[in-house]
RONU-398444 format. One record per residue (C-alpha): residue number from 1; residue in one letter; x, y, z. Coordinates in steps of 0.25 Angstrom, whole numbers, always signed. Layout:
<rs>
[NUM 'A' [X Y Z]]
...
</rs>
This chain:
<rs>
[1 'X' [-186 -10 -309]]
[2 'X' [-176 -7 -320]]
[3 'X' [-163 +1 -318]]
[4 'X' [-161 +16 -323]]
[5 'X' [-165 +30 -318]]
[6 'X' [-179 +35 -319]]
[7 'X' [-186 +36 -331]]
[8 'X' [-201 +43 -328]]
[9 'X' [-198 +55 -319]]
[10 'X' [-208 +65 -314]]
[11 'X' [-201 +78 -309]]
[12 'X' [-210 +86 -301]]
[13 'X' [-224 +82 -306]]
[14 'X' [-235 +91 -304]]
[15 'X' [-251 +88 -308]]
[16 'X' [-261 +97 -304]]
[17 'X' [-275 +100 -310]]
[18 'X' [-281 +112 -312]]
[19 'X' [-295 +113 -307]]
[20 'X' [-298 +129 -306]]
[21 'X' [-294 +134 -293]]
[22 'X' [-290 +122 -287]]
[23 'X' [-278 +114 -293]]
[24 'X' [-278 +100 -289]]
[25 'X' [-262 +94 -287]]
[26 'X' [-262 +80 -292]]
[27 'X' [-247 +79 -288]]
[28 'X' [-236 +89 -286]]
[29 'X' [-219 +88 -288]]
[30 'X' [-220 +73 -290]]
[31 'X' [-208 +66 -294]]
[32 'X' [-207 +53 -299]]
[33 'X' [-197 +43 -306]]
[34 'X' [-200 +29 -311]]
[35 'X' [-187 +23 -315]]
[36 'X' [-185 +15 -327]]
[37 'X' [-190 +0 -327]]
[38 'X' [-198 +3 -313]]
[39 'X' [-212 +0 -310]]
[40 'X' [-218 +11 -303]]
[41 'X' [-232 +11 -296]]
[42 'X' [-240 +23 -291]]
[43 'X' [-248 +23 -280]]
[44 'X' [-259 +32 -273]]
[45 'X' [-271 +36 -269]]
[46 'X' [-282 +38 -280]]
[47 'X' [-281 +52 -284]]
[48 'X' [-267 +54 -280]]
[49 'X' [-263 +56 -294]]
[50 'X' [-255 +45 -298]]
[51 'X' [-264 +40 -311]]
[52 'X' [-260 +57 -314]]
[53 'X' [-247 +54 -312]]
[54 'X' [-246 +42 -322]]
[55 'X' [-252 +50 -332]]
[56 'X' [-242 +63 -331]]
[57 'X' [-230 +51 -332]]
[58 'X' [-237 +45 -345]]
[59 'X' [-239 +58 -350]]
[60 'X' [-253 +58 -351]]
[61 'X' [-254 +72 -343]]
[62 'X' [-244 +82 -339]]
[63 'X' [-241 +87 -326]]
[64 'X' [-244 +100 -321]]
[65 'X' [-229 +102 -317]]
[66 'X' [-216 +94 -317]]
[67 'X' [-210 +85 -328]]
[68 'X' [-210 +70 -331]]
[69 'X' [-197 +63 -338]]
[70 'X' [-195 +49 -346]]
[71 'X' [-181 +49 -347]]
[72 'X' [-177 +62 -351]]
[73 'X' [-190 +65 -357]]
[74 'X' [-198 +76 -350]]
[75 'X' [-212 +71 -355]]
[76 'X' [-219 +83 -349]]
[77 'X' [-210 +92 -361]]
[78 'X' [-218 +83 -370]]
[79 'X' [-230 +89 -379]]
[80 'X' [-242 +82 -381]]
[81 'X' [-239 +76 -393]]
[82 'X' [-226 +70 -387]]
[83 'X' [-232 +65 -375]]
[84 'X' [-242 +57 -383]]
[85 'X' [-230 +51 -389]]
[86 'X' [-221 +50 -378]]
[87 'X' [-234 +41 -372]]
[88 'X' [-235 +33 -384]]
[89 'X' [-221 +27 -385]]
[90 'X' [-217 +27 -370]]
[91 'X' [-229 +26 -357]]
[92 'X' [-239 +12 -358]]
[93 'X' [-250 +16 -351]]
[94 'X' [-259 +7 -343]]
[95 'X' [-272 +12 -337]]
[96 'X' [-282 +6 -328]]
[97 'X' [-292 +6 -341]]
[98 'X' [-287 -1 -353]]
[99 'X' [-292 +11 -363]]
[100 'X' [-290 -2 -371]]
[101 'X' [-300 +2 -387]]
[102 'X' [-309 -7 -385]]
[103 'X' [-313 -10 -400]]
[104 'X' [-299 -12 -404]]
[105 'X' [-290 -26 -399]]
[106 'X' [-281 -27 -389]]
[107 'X' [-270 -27 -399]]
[108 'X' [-275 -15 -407]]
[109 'X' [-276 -8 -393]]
[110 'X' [-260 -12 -390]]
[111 'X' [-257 -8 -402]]
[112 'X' [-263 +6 -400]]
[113 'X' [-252 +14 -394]]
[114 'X' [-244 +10 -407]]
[115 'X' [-254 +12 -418]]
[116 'X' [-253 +26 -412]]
[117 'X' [-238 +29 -412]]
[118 'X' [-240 +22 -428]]
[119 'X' [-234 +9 -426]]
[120 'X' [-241 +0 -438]]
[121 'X' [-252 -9 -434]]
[122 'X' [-244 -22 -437]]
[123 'X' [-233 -17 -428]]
[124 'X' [-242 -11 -417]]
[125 'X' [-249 -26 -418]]
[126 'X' [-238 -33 -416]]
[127 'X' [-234 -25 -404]]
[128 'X' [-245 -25 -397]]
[129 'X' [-248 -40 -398]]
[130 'X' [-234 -42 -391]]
[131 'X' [-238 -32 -380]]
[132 'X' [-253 -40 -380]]
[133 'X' [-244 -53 -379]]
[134 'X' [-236 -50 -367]]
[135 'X' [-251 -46 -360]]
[136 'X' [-254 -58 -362]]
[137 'X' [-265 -54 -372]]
[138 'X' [-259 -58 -387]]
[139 'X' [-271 -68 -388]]
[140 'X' [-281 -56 -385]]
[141 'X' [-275 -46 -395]]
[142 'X' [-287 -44 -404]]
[143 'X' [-299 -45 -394]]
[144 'X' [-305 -31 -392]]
[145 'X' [-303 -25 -379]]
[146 'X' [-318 -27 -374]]
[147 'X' [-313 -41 -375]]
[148 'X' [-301 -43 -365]]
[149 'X' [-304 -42 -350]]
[150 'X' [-301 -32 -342]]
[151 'X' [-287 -37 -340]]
[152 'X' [-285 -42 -353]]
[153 'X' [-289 -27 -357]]
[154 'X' [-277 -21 -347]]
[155 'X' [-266 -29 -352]]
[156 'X' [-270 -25 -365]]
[157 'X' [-269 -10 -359]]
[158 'X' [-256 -15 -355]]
[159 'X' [-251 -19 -368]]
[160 'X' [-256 -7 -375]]
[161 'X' [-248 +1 -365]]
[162 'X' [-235 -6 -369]]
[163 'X' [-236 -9 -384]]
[164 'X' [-229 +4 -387]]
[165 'X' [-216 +1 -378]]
[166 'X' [-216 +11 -368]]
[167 'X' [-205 +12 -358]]
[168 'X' [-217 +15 -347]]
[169 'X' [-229 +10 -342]]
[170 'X' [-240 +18 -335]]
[171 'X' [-250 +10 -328]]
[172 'X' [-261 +16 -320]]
[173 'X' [-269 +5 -311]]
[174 'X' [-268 -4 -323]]
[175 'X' [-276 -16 -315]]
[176 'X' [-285 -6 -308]]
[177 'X' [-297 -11 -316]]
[178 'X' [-292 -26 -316]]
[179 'X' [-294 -37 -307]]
[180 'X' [-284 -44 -299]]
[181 'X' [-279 -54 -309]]
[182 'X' [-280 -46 -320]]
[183 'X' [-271 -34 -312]]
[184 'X' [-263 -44 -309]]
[185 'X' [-259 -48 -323]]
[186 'X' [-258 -33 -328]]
[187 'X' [-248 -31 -317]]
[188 'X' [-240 -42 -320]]
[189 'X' [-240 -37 -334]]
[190 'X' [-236 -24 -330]]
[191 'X' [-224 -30 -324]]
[192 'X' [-219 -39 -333]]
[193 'X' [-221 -31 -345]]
[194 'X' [-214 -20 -335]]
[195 'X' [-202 -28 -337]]
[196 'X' [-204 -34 -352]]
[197 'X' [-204 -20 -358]]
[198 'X' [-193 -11 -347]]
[199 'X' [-207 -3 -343]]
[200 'X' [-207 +8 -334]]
[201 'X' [-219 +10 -328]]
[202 'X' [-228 +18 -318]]
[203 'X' [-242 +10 -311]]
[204 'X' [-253 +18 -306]]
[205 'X' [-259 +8 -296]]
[206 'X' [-270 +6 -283]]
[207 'X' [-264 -6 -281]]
[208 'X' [-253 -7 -272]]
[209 'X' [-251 -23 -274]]
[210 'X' [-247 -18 -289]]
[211 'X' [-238 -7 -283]]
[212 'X' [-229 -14 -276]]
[213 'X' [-226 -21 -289]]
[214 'X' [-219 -11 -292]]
[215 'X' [-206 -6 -291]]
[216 'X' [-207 +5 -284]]
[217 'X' [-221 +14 -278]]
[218 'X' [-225 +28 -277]]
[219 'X' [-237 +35 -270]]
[220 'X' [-244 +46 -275]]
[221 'X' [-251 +54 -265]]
[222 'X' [-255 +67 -261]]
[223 'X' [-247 +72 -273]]
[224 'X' [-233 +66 -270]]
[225 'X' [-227 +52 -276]]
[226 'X' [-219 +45 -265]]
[227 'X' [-213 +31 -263]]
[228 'X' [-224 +22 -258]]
[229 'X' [-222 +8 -249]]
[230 'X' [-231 -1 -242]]
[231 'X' [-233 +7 -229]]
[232 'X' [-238 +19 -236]]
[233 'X' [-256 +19 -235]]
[234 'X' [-260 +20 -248]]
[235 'X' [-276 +22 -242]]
[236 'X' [-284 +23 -254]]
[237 'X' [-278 +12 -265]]
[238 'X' [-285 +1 -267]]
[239 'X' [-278 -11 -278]]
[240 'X' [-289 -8 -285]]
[241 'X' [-294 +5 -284]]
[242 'X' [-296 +15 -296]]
[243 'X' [-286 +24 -299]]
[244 'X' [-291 +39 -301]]
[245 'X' [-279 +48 -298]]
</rs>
């Protein structure tokens, strides 16, 4: 983990949805911080509301109550429009589905996130052939998606996250659908590429092998986010069971 204070906080972070006359509480007064540099894994049960989480942090959906700061950027103040924007140029995503296109390349797919923020196609090409370099899938550049394996289809997911230069990466059980060696690689990936670029970054994961790789652990259950070690019973994860909360 780098040096320097924390750049994703989450002060008092509420989610609760409204289901006629019962509300169901996701989580409530949540407070996070994940410093810059760091390496953070989450951990729970299924349900627990940690994919939720992930997805408040990358801006994907508000919270019902508290606010969330990059810096000294308060994203929850942010508009639609802005959000959209803020996602564009600073949070990679990684999910465990690629949502690669499947009639386009896995360079046009890489290239994506830029052709949307108007980079020119000769610059956007460039780029993401660099980022399908460092995958190890520079020779794979124009075979359609249907074409890769499923761990070839995942780093591409990978690369696409990271064409546009975010300073974060959000990963939500990136090797849930994988097998062991292909997991494997995308973890080791994550890490080095971790490192190549100054990442910051968040890991939604079952697998608590992956999660000790990490620099640091926390637990969301029951609605609260606490420190997590060894000797706490994590009853229902499984290394490679399906994330639904």
């Amino acid at each position: 983990m780098n040096g320097g204070g924390a750049y994703i906080r989450a002060e008092s972070l509420s989610k609760v949805y409204r289901s006629g006359a019962a509300d169901l509480v996701v989580f409530a007064d949540v407070h996070l911080e994940v410093f810059r540099g760091e390496r953070l894994a989450l951990v729970g049960e299924s349900g627990a509301g940690k994919s939720t989480l992930l997805h408040l942090l990358g801006g994907l959906d508000r919270p019902s109550a508290g606010r969330i700061f990059f810096g000294d950027r308060d994203i929850t103040a942010l508009d639609d429009a802005g959000l959209a924007v803020f996602r564009n140029q600073e949070i990679g995503f990684v999910w465990q589905v690629h949502y690669l296109l499947p009639e386009f390349t896995a360079l046009e797919n890489v290239a994506m996130p830029l052709l949307i923020r108007g980079v020119t196609f000769e610059e956007a090409s460039q780029k993401a052939l660099a980022r399908l370099e460092e995958v190890g899938l520079g020779d794979r550049s124009h075979n359609r998606a249907g074409e890769l394996s499923g761990g070839e289809q995942q780093r591409v997911a990978l690369a696409r996250a990271l064409v546009g230069d975010p300073m974060v990466l959000l990963a939500d059980e990136p090797t849930g659908n994988l097998d062991y060696k292909s997991g494997e690689m995308i973890m080791d990936l994550i890490g080095e590429l971790q490192r190549l670029h100054g990442l910051t970054s968040v890991l939604v994961t079952h697998n608590l092998e992956y999660a000790r790789r990490c620099d640091r652990v926390l637990r969301l259950h029951q609605g609260a986010l606490t420190a997590w070690t060894d000797g706490v019973s994590i009853a229902t994860m499984g290394s490679r069971a399906a994330e639904d909360g």
